[in-house]
PDB file with SEQRES, HELIX, SHEET and CRYST1 records, atoms N, CA, C and O in Angstrom:
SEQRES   1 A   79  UNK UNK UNK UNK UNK UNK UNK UNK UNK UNK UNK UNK UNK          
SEQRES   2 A   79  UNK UNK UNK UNK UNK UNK UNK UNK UNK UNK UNK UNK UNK          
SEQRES   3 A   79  UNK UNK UNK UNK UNK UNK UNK UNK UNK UNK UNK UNK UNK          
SEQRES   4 A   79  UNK UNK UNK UNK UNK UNK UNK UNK UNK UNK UNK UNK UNK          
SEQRES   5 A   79  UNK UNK UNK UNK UNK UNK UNK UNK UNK UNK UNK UNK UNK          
SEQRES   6 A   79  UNK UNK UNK UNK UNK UNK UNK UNK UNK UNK UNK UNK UNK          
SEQRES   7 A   79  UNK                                                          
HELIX    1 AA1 UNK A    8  UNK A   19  1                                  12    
HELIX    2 AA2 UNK A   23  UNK A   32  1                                  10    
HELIX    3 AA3 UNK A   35  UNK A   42  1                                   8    
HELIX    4 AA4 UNK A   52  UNK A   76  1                                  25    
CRYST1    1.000    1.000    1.000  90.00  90.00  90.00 P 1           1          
ATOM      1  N   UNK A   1      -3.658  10.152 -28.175  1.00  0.00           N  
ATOM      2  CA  UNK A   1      -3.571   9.318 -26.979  1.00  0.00           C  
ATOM      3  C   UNK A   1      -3.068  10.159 -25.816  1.00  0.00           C  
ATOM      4  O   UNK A   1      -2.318  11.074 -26.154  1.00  0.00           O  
ATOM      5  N   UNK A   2      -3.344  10.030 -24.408  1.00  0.00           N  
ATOM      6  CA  UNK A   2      -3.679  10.583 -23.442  1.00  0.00           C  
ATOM      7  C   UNK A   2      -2.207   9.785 -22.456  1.00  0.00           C  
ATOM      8  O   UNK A   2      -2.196   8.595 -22.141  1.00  0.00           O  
ATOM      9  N   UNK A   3      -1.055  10.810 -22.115  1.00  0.00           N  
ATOM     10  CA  UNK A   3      -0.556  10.625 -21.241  1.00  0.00           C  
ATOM     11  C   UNK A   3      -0.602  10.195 -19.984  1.00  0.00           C  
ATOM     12  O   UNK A   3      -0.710  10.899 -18.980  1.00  0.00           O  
ATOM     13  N   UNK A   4      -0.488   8.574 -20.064  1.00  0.00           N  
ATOM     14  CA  UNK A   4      -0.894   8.034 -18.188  1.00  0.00           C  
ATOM     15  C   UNK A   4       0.257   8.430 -17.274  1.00  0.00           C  
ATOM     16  O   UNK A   4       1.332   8.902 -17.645  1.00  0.00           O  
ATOM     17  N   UNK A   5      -0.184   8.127 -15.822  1.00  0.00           N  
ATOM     18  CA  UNK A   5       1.027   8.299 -15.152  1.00  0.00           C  
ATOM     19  C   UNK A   5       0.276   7.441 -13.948  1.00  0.00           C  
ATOM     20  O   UNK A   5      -0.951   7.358 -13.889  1.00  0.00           O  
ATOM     21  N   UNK A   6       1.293   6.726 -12.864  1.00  0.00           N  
ATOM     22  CA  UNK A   6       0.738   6.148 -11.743  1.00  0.00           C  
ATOM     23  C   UNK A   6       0.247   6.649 -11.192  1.00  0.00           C  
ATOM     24  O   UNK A   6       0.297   7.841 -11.494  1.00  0.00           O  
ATOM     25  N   UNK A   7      -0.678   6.305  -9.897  1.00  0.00           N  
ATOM     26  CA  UNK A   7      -0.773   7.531  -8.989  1.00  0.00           C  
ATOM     27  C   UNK A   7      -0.331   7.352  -7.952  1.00  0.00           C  
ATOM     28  O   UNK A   7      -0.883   7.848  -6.970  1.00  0.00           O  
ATOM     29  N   UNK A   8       0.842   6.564  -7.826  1.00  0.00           N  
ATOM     30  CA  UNK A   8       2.076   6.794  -6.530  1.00  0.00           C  
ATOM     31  C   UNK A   8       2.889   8.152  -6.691  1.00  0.00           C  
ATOM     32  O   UNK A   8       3.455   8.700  -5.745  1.00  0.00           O  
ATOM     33  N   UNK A   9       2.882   8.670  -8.097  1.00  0.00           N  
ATOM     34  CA  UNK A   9       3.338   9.800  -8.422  1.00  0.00           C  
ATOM     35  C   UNK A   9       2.357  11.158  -7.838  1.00  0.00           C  
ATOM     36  O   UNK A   9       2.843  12.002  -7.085  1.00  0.00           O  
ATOM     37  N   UNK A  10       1.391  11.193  -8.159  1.00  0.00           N  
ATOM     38  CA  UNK A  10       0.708  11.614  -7.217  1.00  0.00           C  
ATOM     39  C   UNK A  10       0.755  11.803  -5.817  1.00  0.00           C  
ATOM     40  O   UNK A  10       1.201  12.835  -5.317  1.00  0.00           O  
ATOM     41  N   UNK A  11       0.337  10.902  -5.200  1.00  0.00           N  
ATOM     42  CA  UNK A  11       0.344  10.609  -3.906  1.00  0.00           C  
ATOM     43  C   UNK A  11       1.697  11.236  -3.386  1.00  0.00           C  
ATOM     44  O   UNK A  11       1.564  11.960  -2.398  1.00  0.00           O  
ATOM     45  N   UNK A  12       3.110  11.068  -3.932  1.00  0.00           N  
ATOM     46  CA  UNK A  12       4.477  11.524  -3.218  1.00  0.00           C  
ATOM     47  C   UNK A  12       3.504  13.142  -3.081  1.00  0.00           C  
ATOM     48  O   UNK A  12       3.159  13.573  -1.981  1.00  0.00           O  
ATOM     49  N   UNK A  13       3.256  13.697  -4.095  1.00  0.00           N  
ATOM     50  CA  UNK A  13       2.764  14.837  -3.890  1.00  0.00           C  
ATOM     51  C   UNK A  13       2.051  15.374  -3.058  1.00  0.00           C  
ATOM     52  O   UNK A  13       2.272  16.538  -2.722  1.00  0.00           O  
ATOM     53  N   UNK A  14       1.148  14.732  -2.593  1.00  0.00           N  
ATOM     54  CA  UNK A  14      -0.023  14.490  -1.886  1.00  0.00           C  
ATOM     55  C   UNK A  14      -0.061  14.646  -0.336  1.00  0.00           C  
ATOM     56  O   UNK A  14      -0.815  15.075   0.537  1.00  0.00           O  
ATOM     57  N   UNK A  15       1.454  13.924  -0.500  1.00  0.00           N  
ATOM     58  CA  UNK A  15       2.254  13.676   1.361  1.00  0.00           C  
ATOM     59  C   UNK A  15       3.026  14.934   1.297  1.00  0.00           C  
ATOM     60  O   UNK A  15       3.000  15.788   2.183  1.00  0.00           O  
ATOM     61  N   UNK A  16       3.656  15.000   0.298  1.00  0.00           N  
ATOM     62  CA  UNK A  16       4.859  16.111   0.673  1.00  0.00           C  
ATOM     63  C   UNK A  16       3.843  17.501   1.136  1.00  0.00           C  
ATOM     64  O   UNK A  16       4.125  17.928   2.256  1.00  0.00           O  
ATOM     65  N   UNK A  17       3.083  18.001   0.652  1.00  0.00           N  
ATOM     66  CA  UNK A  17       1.991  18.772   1.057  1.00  0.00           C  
ATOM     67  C   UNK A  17       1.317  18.508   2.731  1.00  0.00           C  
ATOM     68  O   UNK A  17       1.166  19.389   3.577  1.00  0.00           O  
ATOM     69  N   UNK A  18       1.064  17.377   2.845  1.00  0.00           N  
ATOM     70  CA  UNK A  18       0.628  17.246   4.224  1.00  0.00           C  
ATOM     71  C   UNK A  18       1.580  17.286   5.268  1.00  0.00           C  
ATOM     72  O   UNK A  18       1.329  17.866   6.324  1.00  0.00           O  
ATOM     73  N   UNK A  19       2.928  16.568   4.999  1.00  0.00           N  
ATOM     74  CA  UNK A  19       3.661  16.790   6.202  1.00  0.00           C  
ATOM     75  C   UNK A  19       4.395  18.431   5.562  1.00  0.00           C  
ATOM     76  O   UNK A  19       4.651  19.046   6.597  1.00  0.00           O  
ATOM     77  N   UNK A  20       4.694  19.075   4.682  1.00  0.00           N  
ATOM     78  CA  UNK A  20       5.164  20.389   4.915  1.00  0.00           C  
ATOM     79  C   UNK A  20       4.187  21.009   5.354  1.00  0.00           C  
ATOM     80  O   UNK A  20       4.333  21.182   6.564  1.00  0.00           O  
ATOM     81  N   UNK A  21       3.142  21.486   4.930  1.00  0.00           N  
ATOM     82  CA  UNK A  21       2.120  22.569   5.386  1.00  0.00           C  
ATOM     83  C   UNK A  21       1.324  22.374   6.559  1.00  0.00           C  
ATOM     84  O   UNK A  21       0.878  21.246   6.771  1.00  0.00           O  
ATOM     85  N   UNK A  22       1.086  23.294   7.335  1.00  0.00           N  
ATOM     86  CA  UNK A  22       0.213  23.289   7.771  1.00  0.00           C  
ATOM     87  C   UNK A  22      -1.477  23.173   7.771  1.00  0.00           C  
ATOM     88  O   UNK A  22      -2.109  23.061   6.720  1.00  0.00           O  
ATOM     89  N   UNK A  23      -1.973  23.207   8.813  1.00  0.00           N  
ATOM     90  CA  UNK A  23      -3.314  22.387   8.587  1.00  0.00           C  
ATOM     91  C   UNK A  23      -4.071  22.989   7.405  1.00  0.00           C  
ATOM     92  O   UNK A  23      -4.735  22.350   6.589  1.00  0.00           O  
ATOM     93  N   UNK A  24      -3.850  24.495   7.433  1.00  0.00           N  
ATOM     94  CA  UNK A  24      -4.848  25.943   6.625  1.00  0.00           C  
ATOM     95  C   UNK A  24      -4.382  25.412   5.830  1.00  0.00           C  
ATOM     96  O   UNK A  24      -5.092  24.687   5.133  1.00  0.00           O  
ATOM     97  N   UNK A  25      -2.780  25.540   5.525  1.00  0.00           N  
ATOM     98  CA  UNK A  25      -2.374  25.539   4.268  1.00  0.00           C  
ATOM     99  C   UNK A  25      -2.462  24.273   3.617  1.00  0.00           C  
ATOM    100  O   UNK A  25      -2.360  24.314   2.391  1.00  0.00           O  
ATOM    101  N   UNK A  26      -2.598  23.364   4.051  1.00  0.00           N  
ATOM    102  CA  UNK A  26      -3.755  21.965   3.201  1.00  0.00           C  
ATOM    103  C   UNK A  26      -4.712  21.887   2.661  1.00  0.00           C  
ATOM    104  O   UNK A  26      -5.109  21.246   1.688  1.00  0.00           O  
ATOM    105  N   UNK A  27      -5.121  22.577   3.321  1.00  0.00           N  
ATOM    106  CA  UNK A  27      -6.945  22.905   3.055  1.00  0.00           C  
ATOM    107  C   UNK A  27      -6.818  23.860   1.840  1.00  0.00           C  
ATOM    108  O   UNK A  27      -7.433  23.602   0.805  1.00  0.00           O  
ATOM    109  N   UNK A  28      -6.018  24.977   1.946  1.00  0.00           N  
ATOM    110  CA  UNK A  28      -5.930  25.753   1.101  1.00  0.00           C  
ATOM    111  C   UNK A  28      -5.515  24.768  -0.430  1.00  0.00           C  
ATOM    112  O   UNK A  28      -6.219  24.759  -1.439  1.00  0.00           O  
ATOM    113  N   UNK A  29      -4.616  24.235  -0.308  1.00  0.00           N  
ATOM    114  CA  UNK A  29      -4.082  23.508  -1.244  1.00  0.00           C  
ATOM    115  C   UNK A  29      -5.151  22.769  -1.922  1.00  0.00           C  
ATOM    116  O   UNK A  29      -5.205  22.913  -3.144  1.00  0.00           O  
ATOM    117  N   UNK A  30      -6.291  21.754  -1.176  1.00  0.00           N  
ATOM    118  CA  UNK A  30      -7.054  20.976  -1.949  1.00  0.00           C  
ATOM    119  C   UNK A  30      -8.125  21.734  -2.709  1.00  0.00           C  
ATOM    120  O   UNK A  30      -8.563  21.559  -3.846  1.00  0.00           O  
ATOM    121  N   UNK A  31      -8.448  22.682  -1.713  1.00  0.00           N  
ATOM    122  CA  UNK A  31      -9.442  24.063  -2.648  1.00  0.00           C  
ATOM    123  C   UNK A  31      -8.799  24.545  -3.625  1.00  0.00           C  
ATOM    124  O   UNK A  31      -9.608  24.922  -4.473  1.00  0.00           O  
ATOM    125  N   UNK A  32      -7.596  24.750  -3.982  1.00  0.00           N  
ATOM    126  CA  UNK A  32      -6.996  25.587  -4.943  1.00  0.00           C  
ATOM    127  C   UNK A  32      -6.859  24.506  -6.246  1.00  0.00           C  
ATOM    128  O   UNK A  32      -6.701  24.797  -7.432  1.00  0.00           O  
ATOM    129  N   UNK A  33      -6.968  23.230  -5.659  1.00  0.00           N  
ATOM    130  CA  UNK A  33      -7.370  22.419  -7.556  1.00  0.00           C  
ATOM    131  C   UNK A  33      -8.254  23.054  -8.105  1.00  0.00           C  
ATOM    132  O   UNK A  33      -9.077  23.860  -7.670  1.00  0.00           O  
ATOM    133  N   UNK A  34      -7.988  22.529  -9.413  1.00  0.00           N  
ATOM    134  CA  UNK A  34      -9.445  22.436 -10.131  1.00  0.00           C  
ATOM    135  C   UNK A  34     -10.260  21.466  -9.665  1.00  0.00           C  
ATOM    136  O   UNK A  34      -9.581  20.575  -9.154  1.00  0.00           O  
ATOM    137  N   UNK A  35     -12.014  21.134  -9.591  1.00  0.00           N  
ATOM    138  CA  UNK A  35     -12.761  20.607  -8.896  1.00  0.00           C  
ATOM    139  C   UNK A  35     -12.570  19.050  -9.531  1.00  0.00           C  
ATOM    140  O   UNK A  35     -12.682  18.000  -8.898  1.00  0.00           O  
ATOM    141  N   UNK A  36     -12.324  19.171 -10.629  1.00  0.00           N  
ATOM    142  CA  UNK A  36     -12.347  17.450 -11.490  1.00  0.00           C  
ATOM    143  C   UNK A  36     -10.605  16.957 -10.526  1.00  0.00           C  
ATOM    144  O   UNK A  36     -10.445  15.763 -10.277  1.00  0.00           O  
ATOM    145  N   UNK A  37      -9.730  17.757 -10.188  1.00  0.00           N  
ATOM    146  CA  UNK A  37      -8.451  17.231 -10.382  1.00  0.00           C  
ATOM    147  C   UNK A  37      -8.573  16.708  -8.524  1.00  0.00           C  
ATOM    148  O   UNK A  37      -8.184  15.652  -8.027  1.00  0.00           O  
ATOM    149  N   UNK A  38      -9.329  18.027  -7.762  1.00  0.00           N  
ATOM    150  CA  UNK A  38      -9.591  17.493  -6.239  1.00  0.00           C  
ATOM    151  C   UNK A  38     -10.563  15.842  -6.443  1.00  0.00           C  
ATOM    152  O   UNK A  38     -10.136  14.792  -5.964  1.00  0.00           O  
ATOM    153  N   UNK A  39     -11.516  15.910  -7.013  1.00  0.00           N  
ATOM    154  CA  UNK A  39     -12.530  14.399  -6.864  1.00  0.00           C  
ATOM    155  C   UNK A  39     -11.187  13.224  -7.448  1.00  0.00           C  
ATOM    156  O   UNK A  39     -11.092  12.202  -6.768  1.00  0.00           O  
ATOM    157  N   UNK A  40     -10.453  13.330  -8.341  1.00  0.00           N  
ATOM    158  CA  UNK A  40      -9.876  12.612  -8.638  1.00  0.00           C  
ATOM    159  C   UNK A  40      -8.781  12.153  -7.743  1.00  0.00           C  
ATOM    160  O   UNK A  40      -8.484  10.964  -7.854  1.00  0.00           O  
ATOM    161  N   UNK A  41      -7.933  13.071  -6.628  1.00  0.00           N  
ATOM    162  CA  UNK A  41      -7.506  12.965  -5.677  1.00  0.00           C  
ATOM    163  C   UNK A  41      -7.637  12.514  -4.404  1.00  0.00           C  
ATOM    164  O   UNK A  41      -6.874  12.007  -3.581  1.00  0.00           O  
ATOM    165  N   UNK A  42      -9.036  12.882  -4.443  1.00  0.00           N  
ATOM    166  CA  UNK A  42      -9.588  12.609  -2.878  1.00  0.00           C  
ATOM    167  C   UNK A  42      -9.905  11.165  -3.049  1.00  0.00           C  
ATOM    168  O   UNK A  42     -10.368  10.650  -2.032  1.00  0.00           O  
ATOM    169  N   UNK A  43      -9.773  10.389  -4.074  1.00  0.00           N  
ATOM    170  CA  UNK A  43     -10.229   9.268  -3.938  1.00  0.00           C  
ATOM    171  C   UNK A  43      -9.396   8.354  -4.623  1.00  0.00           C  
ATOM    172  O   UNK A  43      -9.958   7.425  -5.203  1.00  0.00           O  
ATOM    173  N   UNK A  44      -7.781   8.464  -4.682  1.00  0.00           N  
ATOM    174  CA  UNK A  44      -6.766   8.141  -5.480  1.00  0.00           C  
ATOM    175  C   UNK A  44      -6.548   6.732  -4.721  1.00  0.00           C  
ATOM    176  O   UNK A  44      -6.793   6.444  -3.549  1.00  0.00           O  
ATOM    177  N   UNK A  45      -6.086   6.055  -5.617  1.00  0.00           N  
ATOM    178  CA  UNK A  45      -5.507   4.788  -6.067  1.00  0.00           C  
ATOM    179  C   UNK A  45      -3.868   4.968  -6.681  1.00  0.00           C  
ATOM    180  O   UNK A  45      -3.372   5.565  -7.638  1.00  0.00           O  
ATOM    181  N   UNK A  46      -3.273   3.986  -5.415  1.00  0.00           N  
ATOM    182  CA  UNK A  46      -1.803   4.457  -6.556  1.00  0.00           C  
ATOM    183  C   UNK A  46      -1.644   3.755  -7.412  1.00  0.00           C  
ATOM    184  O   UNK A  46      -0.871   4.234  -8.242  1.00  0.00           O  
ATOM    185  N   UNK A  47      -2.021   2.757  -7.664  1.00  0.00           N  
ATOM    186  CA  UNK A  47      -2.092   0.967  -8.684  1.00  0.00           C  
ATOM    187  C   UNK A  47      -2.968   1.705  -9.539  1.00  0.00           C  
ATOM    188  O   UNK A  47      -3.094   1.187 -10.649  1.00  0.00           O  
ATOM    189  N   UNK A  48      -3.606   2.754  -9.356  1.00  0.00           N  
ATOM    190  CA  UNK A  48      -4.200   2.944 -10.952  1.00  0.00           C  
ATOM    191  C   UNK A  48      -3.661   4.239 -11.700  1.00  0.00           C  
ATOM    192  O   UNK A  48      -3.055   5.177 -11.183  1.00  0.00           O  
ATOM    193  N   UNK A  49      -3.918   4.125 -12.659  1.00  0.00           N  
ATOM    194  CA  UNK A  49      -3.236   5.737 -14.098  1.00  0.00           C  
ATOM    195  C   UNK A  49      -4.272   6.370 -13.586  1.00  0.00           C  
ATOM    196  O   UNK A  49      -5.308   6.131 -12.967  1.00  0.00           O  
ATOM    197  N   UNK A  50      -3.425   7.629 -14.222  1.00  0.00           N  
ATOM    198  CA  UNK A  50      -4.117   8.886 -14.270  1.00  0.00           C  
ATOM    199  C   UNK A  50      -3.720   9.306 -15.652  1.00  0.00           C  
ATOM    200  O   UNK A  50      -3.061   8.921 -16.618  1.00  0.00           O  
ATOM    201  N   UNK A  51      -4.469  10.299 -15.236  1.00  0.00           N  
ATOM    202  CA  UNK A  51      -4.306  12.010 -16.883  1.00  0.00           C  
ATOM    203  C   UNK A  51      -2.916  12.540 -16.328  1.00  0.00           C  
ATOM    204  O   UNK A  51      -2.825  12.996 -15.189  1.00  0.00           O  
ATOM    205  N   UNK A  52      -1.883  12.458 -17.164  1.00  0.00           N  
ATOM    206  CA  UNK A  52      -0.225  13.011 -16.892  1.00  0.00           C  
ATOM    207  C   UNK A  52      -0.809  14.674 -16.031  1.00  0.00           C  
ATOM    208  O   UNK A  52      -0.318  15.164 -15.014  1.00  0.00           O  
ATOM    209  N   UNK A  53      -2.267  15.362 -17.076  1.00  0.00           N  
ATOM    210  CA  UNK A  53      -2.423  16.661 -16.330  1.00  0.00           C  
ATOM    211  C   UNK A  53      -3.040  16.862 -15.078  1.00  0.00           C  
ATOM    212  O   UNK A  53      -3.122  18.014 -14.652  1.00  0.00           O  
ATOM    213  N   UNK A  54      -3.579  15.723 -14.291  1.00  0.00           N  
ATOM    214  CA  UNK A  54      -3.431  15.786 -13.296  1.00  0.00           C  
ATOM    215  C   UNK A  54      -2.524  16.005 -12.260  1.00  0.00           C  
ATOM    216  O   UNK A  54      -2.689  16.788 -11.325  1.00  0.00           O  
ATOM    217  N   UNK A  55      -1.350  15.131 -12.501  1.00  0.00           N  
ATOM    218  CA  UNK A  55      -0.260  15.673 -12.033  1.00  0.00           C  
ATOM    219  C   UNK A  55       0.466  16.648 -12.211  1.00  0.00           C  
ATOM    220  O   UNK A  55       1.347  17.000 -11.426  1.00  0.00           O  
ATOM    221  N   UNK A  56       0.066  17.424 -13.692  1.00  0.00           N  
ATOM    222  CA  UNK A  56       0.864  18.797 -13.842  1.00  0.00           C  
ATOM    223  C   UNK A  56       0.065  19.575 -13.234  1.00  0.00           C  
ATOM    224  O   UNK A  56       0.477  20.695 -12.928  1.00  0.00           O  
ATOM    225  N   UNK A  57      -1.443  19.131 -12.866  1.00  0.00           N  
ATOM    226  CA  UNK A  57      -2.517  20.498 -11.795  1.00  0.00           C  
ATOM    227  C   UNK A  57      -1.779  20.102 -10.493  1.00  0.00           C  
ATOM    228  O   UNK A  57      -0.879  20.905 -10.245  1.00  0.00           O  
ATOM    229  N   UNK A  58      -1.865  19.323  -9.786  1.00  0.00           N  
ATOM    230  CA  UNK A  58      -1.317  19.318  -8.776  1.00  0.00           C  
ATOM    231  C   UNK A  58       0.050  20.224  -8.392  1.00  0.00           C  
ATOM    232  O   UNK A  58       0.268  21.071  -7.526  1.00  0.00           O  
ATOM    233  N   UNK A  59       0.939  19.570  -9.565  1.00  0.00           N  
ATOM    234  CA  UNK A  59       2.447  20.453  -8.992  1.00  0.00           C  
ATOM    235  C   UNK A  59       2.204  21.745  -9.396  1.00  0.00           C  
ATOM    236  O   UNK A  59       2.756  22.632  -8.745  1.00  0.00           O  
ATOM    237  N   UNK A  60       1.439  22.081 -10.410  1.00  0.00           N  
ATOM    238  CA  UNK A  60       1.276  23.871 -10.548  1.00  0.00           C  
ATOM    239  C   UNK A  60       0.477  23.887  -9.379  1.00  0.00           C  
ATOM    240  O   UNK A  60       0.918  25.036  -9.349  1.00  0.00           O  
ATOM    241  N   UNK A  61      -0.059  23.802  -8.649  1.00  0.00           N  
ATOM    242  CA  UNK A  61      -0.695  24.147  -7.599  1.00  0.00           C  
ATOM    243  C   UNK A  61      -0.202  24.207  -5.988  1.00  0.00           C  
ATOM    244  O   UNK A  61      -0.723  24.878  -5.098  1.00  0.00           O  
ATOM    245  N   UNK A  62       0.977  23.289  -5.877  1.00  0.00           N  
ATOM    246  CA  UNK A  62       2.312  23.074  -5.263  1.00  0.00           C  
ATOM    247  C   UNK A  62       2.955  24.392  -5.260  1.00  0.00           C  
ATOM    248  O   UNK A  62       2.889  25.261  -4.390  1.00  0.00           O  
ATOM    249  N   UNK A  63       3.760  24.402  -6.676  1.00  0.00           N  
ATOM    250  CA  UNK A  63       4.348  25.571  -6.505  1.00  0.00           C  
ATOM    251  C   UNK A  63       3.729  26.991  -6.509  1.00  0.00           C  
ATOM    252  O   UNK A  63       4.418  27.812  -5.904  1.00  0.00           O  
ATOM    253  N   UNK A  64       2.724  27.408  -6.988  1.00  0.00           N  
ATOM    254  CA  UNK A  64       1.830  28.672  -6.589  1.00  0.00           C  
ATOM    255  C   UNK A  64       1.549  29.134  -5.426  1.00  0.00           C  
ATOM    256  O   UNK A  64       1.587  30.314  -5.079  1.00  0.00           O  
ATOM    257  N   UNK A  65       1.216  28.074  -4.703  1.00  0.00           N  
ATOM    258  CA  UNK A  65       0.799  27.880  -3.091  1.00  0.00           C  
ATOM    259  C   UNK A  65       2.459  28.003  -2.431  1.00  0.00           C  
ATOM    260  O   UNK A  65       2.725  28.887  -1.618  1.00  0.00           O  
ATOM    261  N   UNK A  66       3.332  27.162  -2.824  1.00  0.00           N  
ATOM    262  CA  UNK A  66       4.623  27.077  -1.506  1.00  0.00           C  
ATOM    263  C   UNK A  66       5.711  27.823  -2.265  1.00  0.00           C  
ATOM    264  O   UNK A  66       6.837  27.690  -1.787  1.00  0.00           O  
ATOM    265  N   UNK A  67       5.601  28.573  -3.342  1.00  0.00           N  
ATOM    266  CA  UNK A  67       6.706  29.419  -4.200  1.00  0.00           C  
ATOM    267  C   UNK A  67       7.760  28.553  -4.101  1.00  0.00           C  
ATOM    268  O   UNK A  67       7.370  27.412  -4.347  1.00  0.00           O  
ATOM    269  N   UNK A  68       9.418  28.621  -3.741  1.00  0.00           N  
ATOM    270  CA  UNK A  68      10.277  28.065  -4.092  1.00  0.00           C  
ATOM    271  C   UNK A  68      10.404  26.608  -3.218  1.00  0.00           C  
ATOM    272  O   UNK A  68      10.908  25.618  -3.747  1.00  0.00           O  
ATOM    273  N   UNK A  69       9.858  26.588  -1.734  1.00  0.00           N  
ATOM    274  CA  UNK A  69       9.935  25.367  -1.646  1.00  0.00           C  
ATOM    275  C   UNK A  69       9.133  24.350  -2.041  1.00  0.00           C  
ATOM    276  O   UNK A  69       9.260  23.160  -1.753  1.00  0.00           O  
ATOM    277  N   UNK A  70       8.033  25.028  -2.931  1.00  0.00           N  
ATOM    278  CA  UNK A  70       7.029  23.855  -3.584  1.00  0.00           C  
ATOM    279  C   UNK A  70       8.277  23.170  -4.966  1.00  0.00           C  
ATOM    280  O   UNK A  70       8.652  22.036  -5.265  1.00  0.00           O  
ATOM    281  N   UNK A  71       8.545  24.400  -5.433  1.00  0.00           N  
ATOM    282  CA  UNK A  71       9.478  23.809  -6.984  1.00  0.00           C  
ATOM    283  C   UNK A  71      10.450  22.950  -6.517  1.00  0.00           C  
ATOM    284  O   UNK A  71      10.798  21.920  -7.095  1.00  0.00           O  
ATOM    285  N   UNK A  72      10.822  23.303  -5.635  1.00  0.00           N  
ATOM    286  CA  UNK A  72      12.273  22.355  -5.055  1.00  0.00           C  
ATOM    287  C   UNK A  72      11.606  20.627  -4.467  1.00  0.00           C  
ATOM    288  O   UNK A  72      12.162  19.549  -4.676  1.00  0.00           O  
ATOM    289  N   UNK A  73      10.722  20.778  -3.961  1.00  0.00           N  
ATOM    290  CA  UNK A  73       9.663  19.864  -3.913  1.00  0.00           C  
ATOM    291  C   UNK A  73       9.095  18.680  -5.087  1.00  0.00           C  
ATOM    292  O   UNK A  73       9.127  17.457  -5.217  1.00  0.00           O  
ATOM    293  N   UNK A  74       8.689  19.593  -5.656  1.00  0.00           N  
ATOM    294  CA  UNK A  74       8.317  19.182  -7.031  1.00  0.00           C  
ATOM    295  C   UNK A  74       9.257  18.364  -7.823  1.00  0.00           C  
ATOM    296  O   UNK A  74       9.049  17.383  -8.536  1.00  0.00           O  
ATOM    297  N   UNK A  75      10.463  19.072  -7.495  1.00  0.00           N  
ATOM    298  CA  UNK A  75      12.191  18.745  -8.453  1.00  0.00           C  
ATOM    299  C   UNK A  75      11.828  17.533  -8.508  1.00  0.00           C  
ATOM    300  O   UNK A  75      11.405  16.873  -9.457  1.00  0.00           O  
ATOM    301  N   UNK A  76      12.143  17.078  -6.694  1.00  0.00           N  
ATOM    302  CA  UNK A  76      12.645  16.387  -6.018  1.00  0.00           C  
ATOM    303  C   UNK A  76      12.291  14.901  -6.396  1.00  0.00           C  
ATOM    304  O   UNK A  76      13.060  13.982  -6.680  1.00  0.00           O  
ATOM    305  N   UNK A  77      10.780  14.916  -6.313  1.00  0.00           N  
ATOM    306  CA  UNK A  77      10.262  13.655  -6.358  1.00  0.00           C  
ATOM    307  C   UNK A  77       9.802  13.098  -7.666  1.00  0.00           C  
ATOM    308  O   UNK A  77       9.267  13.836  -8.494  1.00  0.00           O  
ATOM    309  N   UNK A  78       9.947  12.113  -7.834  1.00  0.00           N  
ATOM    310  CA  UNK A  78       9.824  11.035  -8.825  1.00  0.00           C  
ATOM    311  C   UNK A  78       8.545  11.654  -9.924  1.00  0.00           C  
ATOM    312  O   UNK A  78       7.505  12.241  -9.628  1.00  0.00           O  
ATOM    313  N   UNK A  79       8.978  11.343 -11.002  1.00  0.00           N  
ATOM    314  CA  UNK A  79       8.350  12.008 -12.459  1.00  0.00           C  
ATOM    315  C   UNK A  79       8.069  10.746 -12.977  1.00  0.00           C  
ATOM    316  O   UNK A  79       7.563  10.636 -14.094  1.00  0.00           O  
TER     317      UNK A  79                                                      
END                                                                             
């Protein structure tokens, strides 16, 4: 069985990325998913589950992209 998770959990992610980064570095960010984890994003629902590894692509992709203030980021918000 397949780890759900909301996708308000998501989404915190989603924002914290848009208001820290800049415009490039957004862009950069949604290119740097994997292509299944961007379609699944770009068209998120927070009232619905996800794959838990969606959200672990996202925050590995967080912190790769913003090094320590992505992890501190990441800490921060709701699991």
């Amino acid at each position: 069985m397949t780890n759900k998770i909301n996708g308000t959990l998501i989404r915190a992610r989603l924002e914290w990325v848009r208001d820290y980064a800049s415009r490039e570095e957004a862009i950069e960010f949604f290119e740097a998913l994997p292509a299944e984890v961007r379609c699944q994003v770009s068209m998120l629902l927070p009232a619905a589950s996800y794959d838990a590894g969606t959200l672990e692509a996202v925050d590995q992709t967080i912190v790769a992209l913003f090094g320590a203030d992505g992890r501190a980021a990441v800490e921060s918000l709701p699991l």
